[in-house]
C-alpha positions, 0 to 999 in steps of 0.5 A: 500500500502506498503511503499517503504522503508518497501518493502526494508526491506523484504530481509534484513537479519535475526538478521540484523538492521536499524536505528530506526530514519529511521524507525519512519520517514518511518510510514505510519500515517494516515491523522490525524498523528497516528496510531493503537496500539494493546498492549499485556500483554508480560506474557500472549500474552492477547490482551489487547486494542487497542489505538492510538500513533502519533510519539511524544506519540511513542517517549515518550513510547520509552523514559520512557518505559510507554506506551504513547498514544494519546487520539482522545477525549481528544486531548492529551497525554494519559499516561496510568495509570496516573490517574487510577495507572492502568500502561503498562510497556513496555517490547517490541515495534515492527512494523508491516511489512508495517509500519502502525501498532505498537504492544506493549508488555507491563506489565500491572498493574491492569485493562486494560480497563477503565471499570475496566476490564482486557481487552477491548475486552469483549463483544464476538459476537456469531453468531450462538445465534445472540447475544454478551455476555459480557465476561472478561476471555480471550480466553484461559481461556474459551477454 
């Protein structure tokens, strides 16, 4: 369902803006406070993962320009890099247009992923063998 506030924001006009305090309060957090995170390399557009923020993680991205998430496992803040030197820059933040996704442009440094990878989404389902291969190219590498 969308929010009412991002109904409203349909008819605004192009280049117009809002208050960013307005829209952060107006997200639609799941039960647990958060929400998904897709990120993308802001060279390549390479889907890079997805994670999680909760509004103070998206505060602290907004403040440092490091890519903060929170991590369900840990129950904290996750810095991404922090301990690996593997960082996101970001270059850009957006929200989706009902307020329940957030899209990171980031500059990655290094891996991605904690398998080293430069990507998570390496493992590509092929219907047609009934099989997944695990493959780290992206997808404009392998068409």
């Amino acid at each position: 369902m969308i929010r009412e506030y991002f109904l409203n924001l349909e008819g605004v006009e192009e280049n117009s803006s809002v208050p960013l305090d307005q829209v952060i309060e107006n997200l639609a957090f799941n039960a647990e406070g958060l929400l998904p995170v897709v990120t993308q390399d802001a060279d390549t557009r390479q889907v890079l993962m997805m994670a999680w923020m909760n509004k103070s993680a998206l505060e602290k991205t907004l403040e440092t320009n490091r890519v903060t998430y929170w991590s369900r496992s840990r129950n904290a803040f996750w810095i991404k890099g922090e301990t690996s030197g593997h960082t996101q820059e970001l270059v850009s933040l957006s929200f989706d247009c009902d307020g329940d996704t957030i899209l990171c442009l980031v500059k990655q440094t290094g891996a991605a992923c904690h398998t080293g990878r430069k990507h998570c989404f390496y493992l590509r389902a092929d219907a047609t063998e009934k099989v997944a291969r695990i493959n780290s190219q992206s997808f404009s590498e392998i068409q």
